[in-house]
Backbone as JSON Lines, residues from 0, in Angstrom:
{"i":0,"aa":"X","n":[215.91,38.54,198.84],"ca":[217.19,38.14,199.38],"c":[217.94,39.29,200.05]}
{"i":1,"aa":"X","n":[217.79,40.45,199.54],"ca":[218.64,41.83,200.35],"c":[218.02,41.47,201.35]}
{"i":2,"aa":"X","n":[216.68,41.84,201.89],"ca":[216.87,41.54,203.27],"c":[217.1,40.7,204.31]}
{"i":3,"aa":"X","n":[217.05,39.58,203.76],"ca":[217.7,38.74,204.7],"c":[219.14,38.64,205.18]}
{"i":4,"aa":"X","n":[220.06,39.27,204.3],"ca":[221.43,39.86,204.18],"c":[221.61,40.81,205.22]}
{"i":5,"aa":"X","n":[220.67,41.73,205.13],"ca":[220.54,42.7,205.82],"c":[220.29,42.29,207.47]}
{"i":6,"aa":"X","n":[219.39,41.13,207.15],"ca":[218.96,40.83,209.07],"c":[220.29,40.01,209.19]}
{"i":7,"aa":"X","n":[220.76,39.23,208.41],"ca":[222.07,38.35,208.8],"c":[223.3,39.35,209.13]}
{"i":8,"aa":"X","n":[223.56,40.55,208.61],"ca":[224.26,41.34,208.89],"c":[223.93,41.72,210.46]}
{"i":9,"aa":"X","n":[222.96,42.52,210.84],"ca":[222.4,42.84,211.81],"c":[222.77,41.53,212.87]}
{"i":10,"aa":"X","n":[222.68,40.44,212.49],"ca":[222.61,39.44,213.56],"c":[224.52,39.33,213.66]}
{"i":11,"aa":"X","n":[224.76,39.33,212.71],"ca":[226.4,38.87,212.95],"c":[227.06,39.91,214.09]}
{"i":12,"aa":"X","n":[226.83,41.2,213.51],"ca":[227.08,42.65,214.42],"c":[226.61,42.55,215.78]}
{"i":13,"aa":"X","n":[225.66,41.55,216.0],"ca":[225.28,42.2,217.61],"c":[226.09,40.7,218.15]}
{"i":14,"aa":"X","n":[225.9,39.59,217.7],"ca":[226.48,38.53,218.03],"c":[228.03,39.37,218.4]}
{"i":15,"aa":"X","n":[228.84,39.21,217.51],"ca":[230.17,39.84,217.74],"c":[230.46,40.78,218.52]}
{"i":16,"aa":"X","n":[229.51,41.82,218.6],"ca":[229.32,42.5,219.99],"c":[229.34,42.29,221.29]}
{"i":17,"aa":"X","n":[228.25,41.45,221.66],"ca":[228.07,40.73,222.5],"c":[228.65,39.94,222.65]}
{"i":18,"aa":"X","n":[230.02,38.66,222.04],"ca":[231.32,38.38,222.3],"c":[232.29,39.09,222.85]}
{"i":19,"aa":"X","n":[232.7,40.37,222.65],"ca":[233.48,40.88,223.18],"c":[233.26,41.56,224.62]}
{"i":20,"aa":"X","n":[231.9,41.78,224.66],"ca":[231.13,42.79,225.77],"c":[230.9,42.05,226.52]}
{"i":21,"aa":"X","n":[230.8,40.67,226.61],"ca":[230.51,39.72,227.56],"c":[232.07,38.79,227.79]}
{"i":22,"aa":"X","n":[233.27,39.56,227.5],"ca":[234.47,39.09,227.9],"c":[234.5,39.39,229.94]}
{"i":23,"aa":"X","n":[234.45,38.14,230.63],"ca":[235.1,38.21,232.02],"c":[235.84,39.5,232.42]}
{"i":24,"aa":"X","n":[235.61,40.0,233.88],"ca":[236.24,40.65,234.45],"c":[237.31,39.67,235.13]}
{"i":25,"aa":"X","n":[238.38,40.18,235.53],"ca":[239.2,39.84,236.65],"c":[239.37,38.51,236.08]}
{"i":26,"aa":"X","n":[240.17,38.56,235.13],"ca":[241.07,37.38,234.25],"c":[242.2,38.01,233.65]}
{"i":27,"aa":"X","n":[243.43,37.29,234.09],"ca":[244.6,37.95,233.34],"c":[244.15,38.16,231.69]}
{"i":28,"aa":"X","n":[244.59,39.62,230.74],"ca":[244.43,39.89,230.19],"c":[245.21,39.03,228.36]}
{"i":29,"aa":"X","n":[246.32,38.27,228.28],"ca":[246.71,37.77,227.58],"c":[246.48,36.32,227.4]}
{"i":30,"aa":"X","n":[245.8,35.57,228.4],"ca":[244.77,34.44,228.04],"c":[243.38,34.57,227.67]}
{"i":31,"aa":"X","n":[242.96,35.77,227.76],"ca":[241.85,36.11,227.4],"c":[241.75,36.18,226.01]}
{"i":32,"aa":"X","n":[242.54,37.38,225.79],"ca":[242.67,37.64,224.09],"c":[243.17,36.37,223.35]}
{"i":33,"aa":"X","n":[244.24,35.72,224.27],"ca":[244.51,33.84,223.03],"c":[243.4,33.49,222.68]}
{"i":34,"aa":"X","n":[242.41,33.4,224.02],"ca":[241.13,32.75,223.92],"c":[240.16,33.11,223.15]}
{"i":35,"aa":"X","n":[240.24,34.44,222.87],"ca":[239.11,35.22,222.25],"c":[239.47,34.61,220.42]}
{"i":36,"aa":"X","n":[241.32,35.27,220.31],"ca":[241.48,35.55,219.07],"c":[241.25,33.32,218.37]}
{"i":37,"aa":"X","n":[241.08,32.54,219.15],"ca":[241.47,31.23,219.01],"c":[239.89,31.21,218.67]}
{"i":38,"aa":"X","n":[238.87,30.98,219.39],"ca":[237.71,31.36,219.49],"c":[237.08,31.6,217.79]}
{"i":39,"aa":"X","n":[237.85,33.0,217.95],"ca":[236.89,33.45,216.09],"c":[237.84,33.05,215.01]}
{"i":40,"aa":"X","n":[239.5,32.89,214.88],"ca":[239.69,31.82,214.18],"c":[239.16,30.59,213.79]}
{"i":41,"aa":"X","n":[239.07,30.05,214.65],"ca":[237.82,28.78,214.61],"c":[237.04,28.59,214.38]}
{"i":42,"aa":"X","n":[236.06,29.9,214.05],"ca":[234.71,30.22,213.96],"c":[234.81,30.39,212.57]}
{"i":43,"aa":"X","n":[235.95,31.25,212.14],"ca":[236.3,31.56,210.63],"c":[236.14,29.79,209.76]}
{"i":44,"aa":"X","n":[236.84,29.54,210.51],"ca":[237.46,28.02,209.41],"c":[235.93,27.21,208.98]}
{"i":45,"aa":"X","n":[235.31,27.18,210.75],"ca":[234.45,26.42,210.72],"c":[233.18,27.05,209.31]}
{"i":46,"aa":"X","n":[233.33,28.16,209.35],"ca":[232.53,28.9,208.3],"c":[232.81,28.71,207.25]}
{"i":47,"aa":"X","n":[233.8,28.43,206.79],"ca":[234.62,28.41,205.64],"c":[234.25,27.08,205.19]}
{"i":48,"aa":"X","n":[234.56,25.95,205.91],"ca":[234.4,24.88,205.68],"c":[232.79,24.45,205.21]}
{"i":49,"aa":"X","n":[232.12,24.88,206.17],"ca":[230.63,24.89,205.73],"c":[230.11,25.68,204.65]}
{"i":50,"aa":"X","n":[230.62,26.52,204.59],"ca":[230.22,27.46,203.21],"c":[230.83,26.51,202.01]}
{"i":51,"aa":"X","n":[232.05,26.36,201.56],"ca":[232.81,25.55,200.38],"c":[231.91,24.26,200.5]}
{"i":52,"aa":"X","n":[231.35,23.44,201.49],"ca":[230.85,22.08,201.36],"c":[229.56,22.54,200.44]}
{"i":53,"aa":"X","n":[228.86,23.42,201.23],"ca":[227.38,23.73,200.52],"c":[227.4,24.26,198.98]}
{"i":54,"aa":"X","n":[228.34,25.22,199.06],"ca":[228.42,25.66,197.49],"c":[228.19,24.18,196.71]}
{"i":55,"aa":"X","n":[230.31,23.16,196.95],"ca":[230.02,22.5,195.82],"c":[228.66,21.79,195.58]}
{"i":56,"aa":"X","n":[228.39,21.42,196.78],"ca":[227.21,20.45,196.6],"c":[225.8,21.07,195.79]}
{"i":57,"aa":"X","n":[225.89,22.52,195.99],"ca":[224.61,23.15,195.33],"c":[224.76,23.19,194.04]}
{"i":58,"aa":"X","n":[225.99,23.52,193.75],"ca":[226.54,23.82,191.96],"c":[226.29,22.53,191.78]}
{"i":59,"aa":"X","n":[226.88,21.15,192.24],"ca":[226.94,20.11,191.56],"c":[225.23,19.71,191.7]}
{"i":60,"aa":"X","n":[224.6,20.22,192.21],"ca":[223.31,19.77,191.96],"c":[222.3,20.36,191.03]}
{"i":61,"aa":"X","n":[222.56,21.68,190.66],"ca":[222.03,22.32,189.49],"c":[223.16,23.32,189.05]}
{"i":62,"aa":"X","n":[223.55,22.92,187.58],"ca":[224.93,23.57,187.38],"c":[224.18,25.2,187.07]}
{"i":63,"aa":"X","n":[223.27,25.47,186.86],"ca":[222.97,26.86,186.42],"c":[222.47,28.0,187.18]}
{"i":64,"aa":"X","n":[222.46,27.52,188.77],"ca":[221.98,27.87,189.75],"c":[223.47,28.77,190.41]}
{"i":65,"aa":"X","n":[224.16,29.16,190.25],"ca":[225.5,29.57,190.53],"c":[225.65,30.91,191.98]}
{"i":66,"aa":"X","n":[224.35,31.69,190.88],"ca":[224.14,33.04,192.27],"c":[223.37,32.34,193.94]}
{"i":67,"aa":"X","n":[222.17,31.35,193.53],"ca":[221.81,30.72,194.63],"c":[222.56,30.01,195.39]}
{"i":68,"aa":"X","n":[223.05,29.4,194.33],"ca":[224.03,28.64,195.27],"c":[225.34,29.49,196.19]}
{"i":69,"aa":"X","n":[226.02,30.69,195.52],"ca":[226.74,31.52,196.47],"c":[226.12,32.16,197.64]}
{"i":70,"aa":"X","n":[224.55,32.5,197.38],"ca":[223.87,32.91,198.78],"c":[223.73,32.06,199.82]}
{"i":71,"aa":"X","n":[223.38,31.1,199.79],"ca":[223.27,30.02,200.57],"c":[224.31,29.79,201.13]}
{"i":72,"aa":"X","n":[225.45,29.49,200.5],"ca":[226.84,28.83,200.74],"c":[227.29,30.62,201.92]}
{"i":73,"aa":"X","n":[226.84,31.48,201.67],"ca":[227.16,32.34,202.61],"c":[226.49,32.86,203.85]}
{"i":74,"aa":"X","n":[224.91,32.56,203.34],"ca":[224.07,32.13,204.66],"c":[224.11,31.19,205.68]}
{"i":75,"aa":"X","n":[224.71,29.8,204.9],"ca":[224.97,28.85,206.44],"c":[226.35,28.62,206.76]}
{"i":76,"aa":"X","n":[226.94,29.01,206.0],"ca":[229.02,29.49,206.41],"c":[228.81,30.62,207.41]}
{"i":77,"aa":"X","n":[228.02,31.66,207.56],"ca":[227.27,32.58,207.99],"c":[226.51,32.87,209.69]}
{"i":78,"aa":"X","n":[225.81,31.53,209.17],"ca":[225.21,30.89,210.72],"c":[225.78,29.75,211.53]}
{"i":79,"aa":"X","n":[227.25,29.24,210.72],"ca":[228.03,28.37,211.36],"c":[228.92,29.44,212.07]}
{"i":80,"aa":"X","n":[229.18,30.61,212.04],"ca":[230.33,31.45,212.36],"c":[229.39,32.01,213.44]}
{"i":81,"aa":"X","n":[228.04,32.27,213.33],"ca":[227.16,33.02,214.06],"c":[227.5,31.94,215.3]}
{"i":82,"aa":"X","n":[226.76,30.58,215.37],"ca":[226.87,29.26,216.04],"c":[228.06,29.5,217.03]}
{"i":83,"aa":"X","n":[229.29,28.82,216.3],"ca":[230.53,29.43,216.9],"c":[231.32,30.07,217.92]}
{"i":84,"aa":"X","n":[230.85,31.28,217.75],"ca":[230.8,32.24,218.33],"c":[230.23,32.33,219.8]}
{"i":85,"aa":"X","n":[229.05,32.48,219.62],"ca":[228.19,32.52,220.45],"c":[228.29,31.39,221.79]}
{"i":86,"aa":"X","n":[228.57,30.28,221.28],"ca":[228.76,28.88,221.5],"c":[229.92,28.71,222.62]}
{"i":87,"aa":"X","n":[231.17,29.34,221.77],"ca":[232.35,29.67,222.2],"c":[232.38,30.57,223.18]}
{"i":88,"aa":"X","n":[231.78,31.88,223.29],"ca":[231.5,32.59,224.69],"c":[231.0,32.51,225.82]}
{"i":89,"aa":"X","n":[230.02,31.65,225.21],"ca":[229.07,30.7,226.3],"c":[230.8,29.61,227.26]}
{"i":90,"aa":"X","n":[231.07,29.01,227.03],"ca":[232.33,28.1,227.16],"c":[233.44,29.12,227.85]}
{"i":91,"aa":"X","n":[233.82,30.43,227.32],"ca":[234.71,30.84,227.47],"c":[234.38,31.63,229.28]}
{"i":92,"aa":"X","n":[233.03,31.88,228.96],"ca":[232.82,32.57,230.39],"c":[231.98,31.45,231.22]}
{"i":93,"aa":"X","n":[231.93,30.1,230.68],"ca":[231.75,29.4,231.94],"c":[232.27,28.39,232.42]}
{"i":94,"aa":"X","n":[233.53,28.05,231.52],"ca":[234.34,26.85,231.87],"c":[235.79,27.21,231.66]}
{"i":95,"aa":"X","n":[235.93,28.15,230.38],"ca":[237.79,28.32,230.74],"c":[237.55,29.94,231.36]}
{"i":96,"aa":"X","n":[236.84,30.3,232.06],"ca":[236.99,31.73,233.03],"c":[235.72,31.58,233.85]}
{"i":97,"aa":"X","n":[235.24,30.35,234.91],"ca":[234.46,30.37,235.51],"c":[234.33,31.49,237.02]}
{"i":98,"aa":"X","n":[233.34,31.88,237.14],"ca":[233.34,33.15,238.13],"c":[234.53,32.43,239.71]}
{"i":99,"aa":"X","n":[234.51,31.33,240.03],"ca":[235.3,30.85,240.77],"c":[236.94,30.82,240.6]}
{"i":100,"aa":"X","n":[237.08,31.32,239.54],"ca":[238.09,31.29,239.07],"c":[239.07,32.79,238.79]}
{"i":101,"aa":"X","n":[238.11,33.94,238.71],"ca":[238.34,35.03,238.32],"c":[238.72,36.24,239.68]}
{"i":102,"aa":"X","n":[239.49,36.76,239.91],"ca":[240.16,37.8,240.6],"c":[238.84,38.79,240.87]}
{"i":103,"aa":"X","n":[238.5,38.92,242.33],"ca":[237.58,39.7,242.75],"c":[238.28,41.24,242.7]}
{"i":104,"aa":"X","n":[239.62,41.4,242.19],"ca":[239.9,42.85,242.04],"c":[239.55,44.0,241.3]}
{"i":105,"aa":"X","n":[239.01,43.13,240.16],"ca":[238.17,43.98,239.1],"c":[236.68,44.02,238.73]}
{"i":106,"aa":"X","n":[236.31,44.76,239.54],"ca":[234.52,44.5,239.68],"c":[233.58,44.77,238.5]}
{"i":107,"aa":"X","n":[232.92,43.31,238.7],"ca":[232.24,43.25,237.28],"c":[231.01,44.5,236.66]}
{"i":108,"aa":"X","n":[230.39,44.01,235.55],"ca":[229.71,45.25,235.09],"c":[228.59,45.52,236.33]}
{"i":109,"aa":"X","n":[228.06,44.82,237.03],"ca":[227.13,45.02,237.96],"c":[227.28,45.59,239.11]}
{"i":110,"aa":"X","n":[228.77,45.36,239.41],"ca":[229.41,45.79,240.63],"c":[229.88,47.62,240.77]}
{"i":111,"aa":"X","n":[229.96,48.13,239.69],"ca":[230.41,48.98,239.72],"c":[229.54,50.67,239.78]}
């Protein structure tokens, strides 16, 4: 189980990375961040929510199973936030900041 913690760590870090690093050029700067900070709020809850469903359901299915059941409940609360995320950036840079949409004044990472 450590390592899979370990690769889920690794995966959350580059995911979240790559959310921020793949934020639009040439978009006013305070709809961005609503968008961003709205984005991983959402991502939080949605995690949250999926993690608490799986727990109870694991406890209530073997009451003595308590540590498995907290791994799990944090592995797919885990990969719902991973989901999310990812999901949400995808969206954020192609429908609420589509390149048609964005200010040619600030030249993107390729441009420069």
């Amino acid at each position: 189980m450590p390592l899979m913690l370990l690769i889920f760590v690794f995966l959350l870090c580059v995911v979240v990375w790559g959310f921020f690093h793949s934020n639009p050029q040439g978009v006013p700067r305070l709809p961005l961040h609503l968008c961003n900070a709205f984005m991983l709020i959402g991502a939080l809850v949605v995690a949250a929510a999926v993690g608490i469903l799986l727990y109870g359901d694991a406890v209530a299915a073997k009451q003595g199973e308590k540590g498995l059941a907290t791994y799990l409940a944090i592995m797919a609360g885990g990969t719902a936030f991973l989901i999310v995320v990812a999901v949400g950036g995808m969206v954020r840079n192609l429908v609420l900041f589509p390149r048609s949409r964005r200010s040619l004044a600030a030249p993107g990472p390729a441009q420069s």
